[in-house]
N, C-alpha and C positions, 0 to 999 in steps of 0.2 A: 504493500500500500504506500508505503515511502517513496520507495522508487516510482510508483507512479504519478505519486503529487509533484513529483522534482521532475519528471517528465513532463504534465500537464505545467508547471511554472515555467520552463525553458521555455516550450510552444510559448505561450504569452508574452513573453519579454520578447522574444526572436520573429513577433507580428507573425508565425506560420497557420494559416490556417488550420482548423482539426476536419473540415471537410467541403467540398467547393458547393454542397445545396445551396441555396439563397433563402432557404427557411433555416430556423432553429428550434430547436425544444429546449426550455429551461428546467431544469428539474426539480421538483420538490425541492423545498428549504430545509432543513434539521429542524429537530423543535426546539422552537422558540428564536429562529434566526429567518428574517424574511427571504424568500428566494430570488435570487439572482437573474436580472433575467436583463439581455441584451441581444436583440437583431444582428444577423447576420450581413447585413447591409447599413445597418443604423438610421434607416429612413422614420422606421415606427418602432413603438417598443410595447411591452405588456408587464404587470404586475399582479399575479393571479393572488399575492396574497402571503398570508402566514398559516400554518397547519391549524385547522380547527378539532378541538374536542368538542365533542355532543353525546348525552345522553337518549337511547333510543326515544322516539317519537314526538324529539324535541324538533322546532324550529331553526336550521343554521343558515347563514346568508353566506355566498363566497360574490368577492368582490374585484373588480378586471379593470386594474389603472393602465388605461392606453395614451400615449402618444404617437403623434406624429411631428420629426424634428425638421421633416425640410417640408417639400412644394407636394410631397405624395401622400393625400390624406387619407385617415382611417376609412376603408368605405363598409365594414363589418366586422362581427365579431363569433364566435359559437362556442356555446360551452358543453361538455360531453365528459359522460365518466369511460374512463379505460383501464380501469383494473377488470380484471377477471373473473373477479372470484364473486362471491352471494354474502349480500344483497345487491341487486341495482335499484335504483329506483330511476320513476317517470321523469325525467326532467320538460319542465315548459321556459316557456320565454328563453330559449339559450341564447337569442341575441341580445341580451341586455346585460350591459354592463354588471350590474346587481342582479343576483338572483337569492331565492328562499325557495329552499326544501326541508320537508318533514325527513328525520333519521329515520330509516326501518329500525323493524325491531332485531334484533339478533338475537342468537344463542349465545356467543361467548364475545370477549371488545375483536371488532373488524374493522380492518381499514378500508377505507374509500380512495380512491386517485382522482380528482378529476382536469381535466385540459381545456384551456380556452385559449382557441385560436383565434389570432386576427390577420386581417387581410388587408391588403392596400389598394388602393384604386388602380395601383399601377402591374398587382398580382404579386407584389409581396407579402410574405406570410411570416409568421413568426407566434410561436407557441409558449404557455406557460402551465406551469401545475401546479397545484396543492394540494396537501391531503387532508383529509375530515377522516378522527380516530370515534367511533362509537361503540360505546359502554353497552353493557343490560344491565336495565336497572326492573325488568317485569318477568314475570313469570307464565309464559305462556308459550305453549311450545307449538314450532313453526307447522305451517302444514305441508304435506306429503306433494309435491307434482311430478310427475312424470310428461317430458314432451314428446315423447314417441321416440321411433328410431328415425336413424337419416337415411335422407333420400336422393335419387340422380335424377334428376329429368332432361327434359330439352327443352329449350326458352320456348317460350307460349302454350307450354302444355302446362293442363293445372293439377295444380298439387293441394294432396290432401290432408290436413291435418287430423290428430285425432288422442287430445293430451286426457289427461286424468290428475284428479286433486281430490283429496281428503284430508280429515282436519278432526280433531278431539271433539272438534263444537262444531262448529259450521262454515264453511267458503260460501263466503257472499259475496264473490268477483273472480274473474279470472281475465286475461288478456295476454293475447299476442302480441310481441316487439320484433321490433328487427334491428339485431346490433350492427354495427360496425361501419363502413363505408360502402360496399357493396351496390349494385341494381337496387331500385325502391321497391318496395314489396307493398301492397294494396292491398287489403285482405277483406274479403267476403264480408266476413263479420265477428273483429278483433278479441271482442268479449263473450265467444263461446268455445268451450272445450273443442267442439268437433268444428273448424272450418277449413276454407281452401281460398288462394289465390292465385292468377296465370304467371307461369314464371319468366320473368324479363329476358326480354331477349339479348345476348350475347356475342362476342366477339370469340371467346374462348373461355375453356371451362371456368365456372366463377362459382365460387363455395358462399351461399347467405348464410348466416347467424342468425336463429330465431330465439327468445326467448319467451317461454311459455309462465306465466306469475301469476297465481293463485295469495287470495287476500282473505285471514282468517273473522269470526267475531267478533274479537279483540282485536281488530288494525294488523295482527302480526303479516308477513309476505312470505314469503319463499318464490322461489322459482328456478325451471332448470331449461337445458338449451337443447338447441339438436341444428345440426346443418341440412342444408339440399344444397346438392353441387346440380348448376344449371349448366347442359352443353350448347355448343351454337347446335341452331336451326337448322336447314340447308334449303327453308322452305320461306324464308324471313323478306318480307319490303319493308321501306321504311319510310316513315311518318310523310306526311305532306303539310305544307304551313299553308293554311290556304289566304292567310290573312295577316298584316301583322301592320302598328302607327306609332307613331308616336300625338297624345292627345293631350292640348293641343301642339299643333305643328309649329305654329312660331308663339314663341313665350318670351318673355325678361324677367329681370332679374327678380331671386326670389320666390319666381312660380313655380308651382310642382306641376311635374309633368310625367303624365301615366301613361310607360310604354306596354304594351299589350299584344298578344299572339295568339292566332287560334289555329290548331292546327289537330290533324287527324292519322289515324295507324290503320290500313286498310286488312291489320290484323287483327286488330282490337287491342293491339300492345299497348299498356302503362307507357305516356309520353311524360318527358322529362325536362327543361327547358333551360337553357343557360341566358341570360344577357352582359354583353361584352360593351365595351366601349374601343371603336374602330380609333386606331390611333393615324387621325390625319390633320394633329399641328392642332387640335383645337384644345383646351384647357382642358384637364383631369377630372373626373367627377365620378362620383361617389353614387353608386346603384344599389339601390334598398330590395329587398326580396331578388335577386338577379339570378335565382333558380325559380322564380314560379312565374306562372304564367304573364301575370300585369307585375311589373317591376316598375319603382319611381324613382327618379332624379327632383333634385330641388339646383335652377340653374343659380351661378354664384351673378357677382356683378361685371357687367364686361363694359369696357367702351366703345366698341368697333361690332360693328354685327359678325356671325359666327354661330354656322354651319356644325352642328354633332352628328356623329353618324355612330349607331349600335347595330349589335350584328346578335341576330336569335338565332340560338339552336333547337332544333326540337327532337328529341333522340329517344330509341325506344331502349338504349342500353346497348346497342349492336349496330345498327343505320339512323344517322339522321338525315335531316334537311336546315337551311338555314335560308337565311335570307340579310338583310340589311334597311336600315327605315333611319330615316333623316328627322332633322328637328332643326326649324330655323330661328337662333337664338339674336335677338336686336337689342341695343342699348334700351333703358329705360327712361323718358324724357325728365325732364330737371322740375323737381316740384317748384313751385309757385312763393317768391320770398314772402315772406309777412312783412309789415310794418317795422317793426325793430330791425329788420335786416335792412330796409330800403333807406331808414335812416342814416343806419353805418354803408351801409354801398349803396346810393341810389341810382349808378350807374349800372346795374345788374339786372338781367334781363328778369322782365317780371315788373319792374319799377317803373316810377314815374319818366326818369331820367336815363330811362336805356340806352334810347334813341341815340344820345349823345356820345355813350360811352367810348366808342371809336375817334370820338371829334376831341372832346376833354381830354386831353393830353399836354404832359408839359410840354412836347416839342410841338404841338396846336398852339399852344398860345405864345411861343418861342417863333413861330413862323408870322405869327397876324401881329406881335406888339408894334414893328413898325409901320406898319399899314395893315389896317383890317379888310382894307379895301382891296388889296393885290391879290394879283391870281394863284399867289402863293401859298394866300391863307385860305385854309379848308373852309372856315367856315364866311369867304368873306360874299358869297350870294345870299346868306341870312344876313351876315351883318350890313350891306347893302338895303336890306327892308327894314331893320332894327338900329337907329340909331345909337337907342340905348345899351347895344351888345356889341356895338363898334367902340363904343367908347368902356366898355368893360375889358375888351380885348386887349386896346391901345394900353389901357390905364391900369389893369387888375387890379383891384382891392376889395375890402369889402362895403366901400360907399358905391363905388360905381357898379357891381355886379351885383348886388343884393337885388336889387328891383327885378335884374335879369330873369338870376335863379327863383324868383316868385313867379315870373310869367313864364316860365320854364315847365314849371307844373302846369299851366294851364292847357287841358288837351286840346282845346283853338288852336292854340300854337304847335302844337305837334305836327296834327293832321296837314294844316296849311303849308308849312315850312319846312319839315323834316319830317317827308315819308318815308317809313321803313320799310323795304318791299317783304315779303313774306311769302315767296313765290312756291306752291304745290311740285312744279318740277326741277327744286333741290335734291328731292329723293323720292325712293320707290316704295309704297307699304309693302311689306315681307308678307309671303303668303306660302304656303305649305299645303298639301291637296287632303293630308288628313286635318282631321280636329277642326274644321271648319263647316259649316251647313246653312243654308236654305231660310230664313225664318221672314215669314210672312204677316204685315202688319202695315196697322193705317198710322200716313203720316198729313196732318194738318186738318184737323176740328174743331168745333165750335162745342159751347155750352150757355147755359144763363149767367156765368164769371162776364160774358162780354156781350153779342148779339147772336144769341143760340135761343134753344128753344127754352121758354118760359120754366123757369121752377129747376131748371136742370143744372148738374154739378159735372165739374171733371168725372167725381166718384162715380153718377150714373153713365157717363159714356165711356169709361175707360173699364167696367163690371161690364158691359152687353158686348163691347168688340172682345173682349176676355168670354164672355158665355157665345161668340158667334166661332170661336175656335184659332182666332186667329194669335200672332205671338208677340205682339206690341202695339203699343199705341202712341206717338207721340204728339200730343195736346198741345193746341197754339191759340189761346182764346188773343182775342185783339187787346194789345196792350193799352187803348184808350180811356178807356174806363177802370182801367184795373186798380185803382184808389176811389173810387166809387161804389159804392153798395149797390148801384141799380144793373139793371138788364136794361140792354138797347137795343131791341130787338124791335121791327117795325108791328108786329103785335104787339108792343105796347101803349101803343096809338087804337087803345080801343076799349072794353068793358074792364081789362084787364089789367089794364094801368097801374092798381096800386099795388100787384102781385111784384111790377118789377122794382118797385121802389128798394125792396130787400132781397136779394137775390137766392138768400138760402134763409127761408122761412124756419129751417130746423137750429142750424146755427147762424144764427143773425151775425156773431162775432165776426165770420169767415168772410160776412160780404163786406167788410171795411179790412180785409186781410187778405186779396183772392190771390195773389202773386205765395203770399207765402202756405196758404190755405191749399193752393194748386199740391205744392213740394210735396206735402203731407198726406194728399190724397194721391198721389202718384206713388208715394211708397209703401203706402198702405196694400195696395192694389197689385205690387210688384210680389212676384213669386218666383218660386224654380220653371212653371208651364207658362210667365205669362210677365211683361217688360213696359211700365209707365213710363215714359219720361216728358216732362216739362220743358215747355217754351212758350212765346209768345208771336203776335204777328203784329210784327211793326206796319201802321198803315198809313200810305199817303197817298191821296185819292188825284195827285198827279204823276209822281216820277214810280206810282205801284207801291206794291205788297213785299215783303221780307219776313218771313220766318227764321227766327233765332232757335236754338236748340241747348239745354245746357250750360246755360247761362246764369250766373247766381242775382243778377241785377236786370232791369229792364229800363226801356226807353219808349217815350211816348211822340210818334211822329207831329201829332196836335198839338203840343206846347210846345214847341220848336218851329224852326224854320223848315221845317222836313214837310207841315202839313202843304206848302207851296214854289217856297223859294229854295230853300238847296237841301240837298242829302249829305252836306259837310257833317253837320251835327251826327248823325247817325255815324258815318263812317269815324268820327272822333272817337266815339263812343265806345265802338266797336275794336276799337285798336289801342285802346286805356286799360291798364290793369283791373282786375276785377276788385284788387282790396281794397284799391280807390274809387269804384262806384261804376266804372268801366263795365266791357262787353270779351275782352281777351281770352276768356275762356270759353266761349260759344261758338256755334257753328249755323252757317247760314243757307238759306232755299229761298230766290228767287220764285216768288207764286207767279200764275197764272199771266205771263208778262204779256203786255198789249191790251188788259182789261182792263185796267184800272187808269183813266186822264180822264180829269173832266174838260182841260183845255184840249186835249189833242182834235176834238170833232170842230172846237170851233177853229182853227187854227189852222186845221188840215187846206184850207183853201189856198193858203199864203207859204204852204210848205213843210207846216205840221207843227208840233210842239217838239225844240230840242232837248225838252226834260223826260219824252215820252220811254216809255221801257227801261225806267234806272238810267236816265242820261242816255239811252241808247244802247246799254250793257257799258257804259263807259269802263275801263279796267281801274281798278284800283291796285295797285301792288302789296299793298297792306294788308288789304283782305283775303287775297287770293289763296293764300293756306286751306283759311275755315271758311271761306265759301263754296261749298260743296255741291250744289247742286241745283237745277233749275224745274219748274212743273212742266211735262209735254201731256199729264193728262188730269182731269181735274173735273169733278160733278160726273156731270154726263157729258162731257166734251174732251176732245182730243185738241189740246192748245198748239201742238208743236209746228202743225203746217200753215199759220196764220203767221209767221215768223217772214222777216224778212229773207227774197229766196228760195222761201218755203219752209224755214227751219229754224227755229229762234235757238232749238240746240247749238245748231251750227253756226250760226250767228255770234252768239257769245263764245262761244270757242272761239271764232277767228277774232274775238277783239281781244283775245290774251286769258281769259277765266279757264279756271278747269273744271269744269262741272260734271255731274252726272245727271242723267235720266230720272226724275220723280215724281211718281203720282201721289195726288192728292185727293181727297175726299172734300175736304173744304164744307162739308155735311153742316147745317145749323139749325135741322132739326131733330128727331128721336132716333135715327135708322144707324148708328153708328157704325159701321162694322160691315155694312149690309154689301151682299155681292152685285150688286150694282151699282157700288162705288170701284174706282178702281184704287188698287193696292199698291206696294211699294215693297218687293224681297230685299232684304240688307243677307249678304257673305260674311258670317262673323261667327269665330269663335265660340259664341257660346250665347244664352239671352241676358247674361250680365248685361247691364246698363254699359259700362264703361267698356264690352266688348262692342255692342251695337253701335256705338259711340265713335267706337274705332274705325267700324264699317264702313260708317257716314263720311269721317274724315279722307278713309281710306278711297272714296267713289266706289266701291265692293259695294254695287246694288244695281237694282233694275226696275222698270215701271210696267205694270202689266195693266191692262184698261180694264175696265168694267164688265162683268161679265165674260171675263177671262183669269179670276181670283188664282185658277185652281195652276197657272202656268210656270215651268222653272226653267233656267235659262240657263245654259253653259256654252261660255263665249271666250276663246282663248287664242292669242297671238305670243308665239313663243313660247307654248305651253302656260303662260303666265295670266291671269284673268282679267274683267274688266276693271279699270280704277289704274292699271300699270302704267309706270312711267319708265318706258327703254329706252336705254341710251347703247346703242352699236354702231359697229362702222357702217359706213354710208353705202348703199348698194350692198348690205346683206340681203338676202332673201330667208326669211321671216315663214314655218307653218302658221295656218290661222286657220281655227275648227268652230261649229260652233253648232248645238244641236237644241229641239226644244222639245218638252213634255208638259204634255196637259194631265197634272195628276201622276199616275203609272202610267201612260202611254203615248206612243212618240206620236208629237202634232204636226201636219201637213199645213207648211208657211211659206210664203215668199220673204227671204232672208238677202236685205239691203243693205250692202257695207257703204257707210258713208264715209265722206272726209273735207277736207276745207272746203268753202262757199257749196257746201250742201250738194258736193259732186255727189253721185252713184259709182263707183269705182266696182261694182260684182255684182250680180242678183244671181239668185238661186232658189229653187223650188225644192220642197223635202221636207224632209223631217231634221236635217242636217247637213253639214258642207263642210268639207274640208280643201282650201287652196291654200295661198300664200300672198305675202305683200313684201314690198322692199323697202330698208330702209333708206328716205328720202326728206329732205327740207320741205316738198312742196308737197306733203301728207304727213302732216306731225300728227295725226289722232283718226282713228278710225273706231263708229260704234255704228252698232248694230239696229236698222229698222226692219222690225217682224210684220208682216201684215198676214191680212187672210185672204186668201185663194182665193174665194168666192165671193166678196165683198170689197177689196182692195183697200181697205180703210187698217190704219195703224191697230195692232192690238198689242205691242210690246218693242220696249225700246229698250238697249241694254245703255251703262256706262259706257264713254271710251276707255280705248287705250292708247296710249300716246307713243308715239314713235319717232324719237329725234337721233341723226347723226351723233356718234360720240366716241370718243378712242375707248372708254370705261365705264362698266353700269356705274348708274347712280346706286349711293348705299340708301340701307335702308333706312324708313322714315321710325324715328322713335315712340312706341307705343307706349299709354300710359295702364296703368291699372289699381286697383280699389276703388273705395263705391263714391267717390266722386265722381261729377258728371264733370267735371273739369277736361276739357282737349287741349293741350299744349304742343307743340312743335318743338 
């Protein structure tokens, strides 16, 4: 023993390893000395612990101190006994750092061994022990088991058990196990003496360890063992995965994400599943359950978007199948500063003073002190309109710039002077073909909050489109009256009159509260089946309609310049942080454009009204993020071919917007939901508020008309859907598919790819079409118009997709998540 400790010390000192595994075992500690325990790699380590005594049928915990010392994190851990000898007992939970088990009882003090391995995400392993010594301290002697004799079969034939147990008193339990590492064993039915299971199939001879454990009166166990040596088959196939995702497909940070397999054995063989993480350059992660069928990751935080790829096995013990499933991981957008932040940085996006933050520099005002006025200085076309910020320039101090920095704040002055553009094609929404679906719902309603039907609340329209089956709703009462208690609805002009003086007779509070009263009734209403969200409709019965969505604040186009003379006010509004009263976190829909001028009829004679249609679609760069979308069908009308050209879609695309396809119901009486309004499918995730949210942002939607509820759209250029923004080199040639189903079954359409001034660039008759486009400057967006064969009239329009020249995709656009409705870029 001497010589061998002065051997084992030489190794040590002399760094030679004692064997080239990449795992270790540590072994038991002496008693009352902790054991030793160090990785063969030193990436992670384990601490199984100090030797525990217990008296039989007491409670003992064994406890598993793991690290990890560099970038390769713990991803699990399993704890198991490996001695030999009787008792064993059941162990649960072994992935848990802590565990508690009951001592059996014994005959005479036995020792227990047990091992808990851990793993690393990178497949390193490393092991520790300790022992638990158990006393008897009762008098009850064990019962009698017998597990049969052992047996030979050939994998998938089944074998029969057939144990025996007797006892002084009574065996009230018995159970089959399966020790060791071996094929999984499934067994018929584990808690009867007599059962059988199919035995796994095989590569070569493989010996299972079954334990058969009988449980007395008095708690005492016993139990005894027997093997079956399985041979290979020569009769054997192997499993098929017929299915396998990752859900959902693109996440951030933080999210759990459930990878999932299904798959079948045309044997009926016991399938068995591994998940792996494919190593191709993207960060380590750590896979929970990664033997069973749905295994989860939780992604960490990244700045750069980043591609995972996991690879399933599905194995019958002898043949498997595998496959590989992706997961498109994007940055997670920058939450929203508060107050106390905008103070210490008001330069900080989210704040008053963002706009600026590029311009406020010491070498900005190091350029302009000699001339504010020179081409040199950044800011000298403001300071040209602003005398008082030419002379802050010249002068810095805090006399001459104080007045500045107060009208600094004012959003007049932002809007006017320092536009910040906000342009949708900086980047691409990530999308991923699992974990994504279909969800159909009305967007843009009325109730008695604004000019709806008498007596009615968000509560009752957003309950009947939830009872007509459909999967969201999003509510835009007119923000006119929305600090008034009344309803204005033209039946109020009648017997009726003082019904609207209070708009919700039940709670009177709500109609001097309907903006916040709305929030409340939208989440009340919001479930797992069914998605309220709140906004309002800005109205100006010259320059039109605007729907806001998700927006913590509202604005009233009547007490502004908006009801006549400019849409400045709005678009301020809309580009001001929301903590200061602002519109920054909402997203907008263009209603029914062309319906609403009361000047344009008279005006039309002399050339029209240039405020008509939002200024014309005039482009704001500011907006252009969260402006998401335009109506082409609305009531019982199809708006979009009253457009100039024929196309108010394609109208506003060519003045720079990126919009999508969206029908409205605009309903402002009882029928809410009803199939002869037309609908609106949002591509999203899931019916969280903040994934639908995403949708809207994302243009991932489509408009399907009136009595066509039941229609689902799949429209893809580049394999990639509608809302895309690609950027490839010039004269690629581009797949583009796109197919349509009414309900389960494929609908016969005339499918029109449109693109700048409302060209027809393809038609095609079917149920689907597959050609291609190229990429070019003079077709940067191409969407989809569906008509009917038989009637030639629009019954569905898809988003586009956009297609510009570029050496390199755009990355992707930053998604938010939690249950604010907040959209941020």
């Amino acid at each position: 023993m001497k010589l061998f400790i002065l051997l084992f010390a030489v190794l040590l000192l002399t760094g030679c390893p004692l064997n080239n595994d990449s795992s270790s075992t540590v072994p038991a500690g002496e008693d009352g000395a902790p054991p030793v325990v160090q990785p063969a790699d030193g990436s992670i380590t384990v601490n199984a612990g100090n030797p525990v005594t217990v008296n039989e049928t007491e409670t003992f915990a064994l406890f598993a101190q793991t690290a990890a010392l560099g970038s390769d994190p713990v991803q699990s851990l399993r704890w198991r006994q490996i001695d030999d000898g009787v008792p064993a007992i059941a162990l649960t939970e072994t992935d848990q750092n802590e565990v508690r088990y009951e001592a059996p009882q014994v005959q005479q003090r036995r020792e227990m061994l047990f091992q808990v391995e851990v793993v690393s995400a990178a497949g390193q392993r490393v092991n520790g022990q300790v022992k638990v010594l158990v006393d008897p301290v009762l008098d009850n002697p064990l019962p009698l088991v017998q597990a049969g004799p052992d047996q030979q079969v050939s994998g998938g034939q089944r074998v029969q058990l057939n144990g025996e147990a007797k006892d002084d008193g009574a065996v009230v339990s018995t159970q089959w196990l399966q020790d060791g590492e071996s094929s999984a064993v499934i067994f018929e039915d584990n808690s009867r003496l007599a059962t059988s299971f199919i035995a796994p199939q095989v590569n070569e001879p493989t010996t299972l360890l079954l334990r058969l454990t009988a449980t007395d009166d008095l708690g005492g166990r016993n139990q005894d063992r027997l093997t079956v040596t399985v041979l290979p088959s020569g009769t054997n196939r192997h499993p098929v995965i017929l299915g396998a995702e990752a859900n959902p497909g693109v996440a951030t940070e933080s999210e759990t994400v459930l990878l999932s397999v299904v798959a079948e054995d045309p044997d009926g063989d016991p399938i068995r599943y591994h998940w792996s993480l494919v190593n191709n350059g993207a960060p380590l992660l750590a896979i929970r359950n990664p033997d069973q069928a749905q295994a989860m990751i939780e992604l960490p935080a990244m700045d750069t978007q980043t591609e995972f790829q996991f690879r399933v096995q599905a194995s019958d013990g002898a043949l498997s199948d595998e496959t590989q499933v992706s997961l498109q991981a994007v940055p997670k957008s920058q939450p929203t500063p508060g107050l106390f932040a905008c103070l210490f940085n008001p330069f900080q996006s989210g704040c008053p003073l963002s706009i600026l933050r590029q311009l406020v520099t010491t070498d900005t005002f190091a350029l302009c002190k000699d001339n504010p006025l020179s081409l040199t200085c950044p800011l000298s076309l403001v300071a040209a309109l602003d005398p008082q910020l030419a002379e802050c320039l010249g002068n810095p101090g805090a006399s001459s710039c104080g007045a500045v920095l107060a009208q600094l704040a004012d959003p007049l002055y932002f809007a006017e002077t320092l536009p910040q553009p906000q342009s949708a094609a900086e980047c691409s929404p990530a999308f991923n073909d699992s974990g994504f679906s279909h969800f159909t719902g009305v967007v843009h309603g009325h109730t008695g909050f604004s000019d709806g039907a008498i007596g009615t609340t968000p509560a009752m329209a957003m309950e009947r489109v939830k009872a007509e089956g459909w999967d969201f709703f999003a509510i835009s009462d007119h923000s006119d009256n929305s600090k008034l208690p009344i309803t204005a609805s033209e039946d109020c002009l009648s017997a009726q009159f003082f019904d609207c003086i209070i708009v919700d007779s039940d709670r009177p509070f709500d109609s001097l509260r309907k903006w916040d009263a709305t929030a409340e009734q939208v989440d009340a209403v919001t479930d797992e089946q069914f998605t309220g969200i709140r906004g309002f409709e800005w109205t100006s019965d010259r320059f039109g309609h605007i729907n806001v969505y998700g927006s913590d604040n509202v604005i009233n186009a009547k007490t502004g310049p908006g009801v006549a003379i400019s849409m400045g006010l709005f678009w301020q509004w809309f580009s001001y942080p929301a903590l200061f009263g602002g519109g920054d976190d909402g997203i907008l829909v263009f209603n029914h454009p062309g319906r609403e001028d009361l000047l344009e009829d008279l005006l039309q004679p002399i050339g029209g009204d240039p405020a008509y249609s939002f200024n014309d679609f005039r482009y704001v760069p500011g907006a252009d993020f969260r402006a998401v979308g335009v109506e082409v069908f609305g009531k019982g009308s199809e708006y979009d071919s009253d457009g100039p050209g024929g196309s108010w879609l394609s109208h506003a695309l060519d003045k720079g917007w990126h919009l999508g396809a969206v029908s409205s119901e605009d309903h402002h009486s009882t029928s809410w939901g009803s199939r002869t309004l037309p609908k609106t499918v949002l591509i999203a995730r899931s019916l969280e508020r903040t994934d639908l949210m995403e949708a809207l942002l994302a243009r991932r939607f489509y408009a399907v008309a009136q009595h066509h509820n039941d229609l689902k759209m799949d429209y893809r250029i580049d394999q990639q859907p509608m809302g895309s923004r690609l950027r490839l080199p010039a004269e690629q040639i581009l797949p583009m598919r796109a197919s349509l189903m009414d309900g389960d079954t494929p609908r016969e359409a005339i499918f029109e790819v449109v693109t700048r001034g409302n060209t027809l660039v393809q038609r095609h008759q079917g149920t689907g079409f597959t050609n291609s486009v190229q990429v070019s400057e003079d077709e940067p967006y191409y969407f989809l118009r569906i008509l009917d064969p038989e009637s030639g009239r629009p019954i569905a329009f898809s988003s586009p997709i956009w297609v510009t020249p570029g050496d390199s995709p755009l990355p992707a656009c930053p998604i938010r998540v939690g249950s604010s409705d907040q959209i941020g870029q």
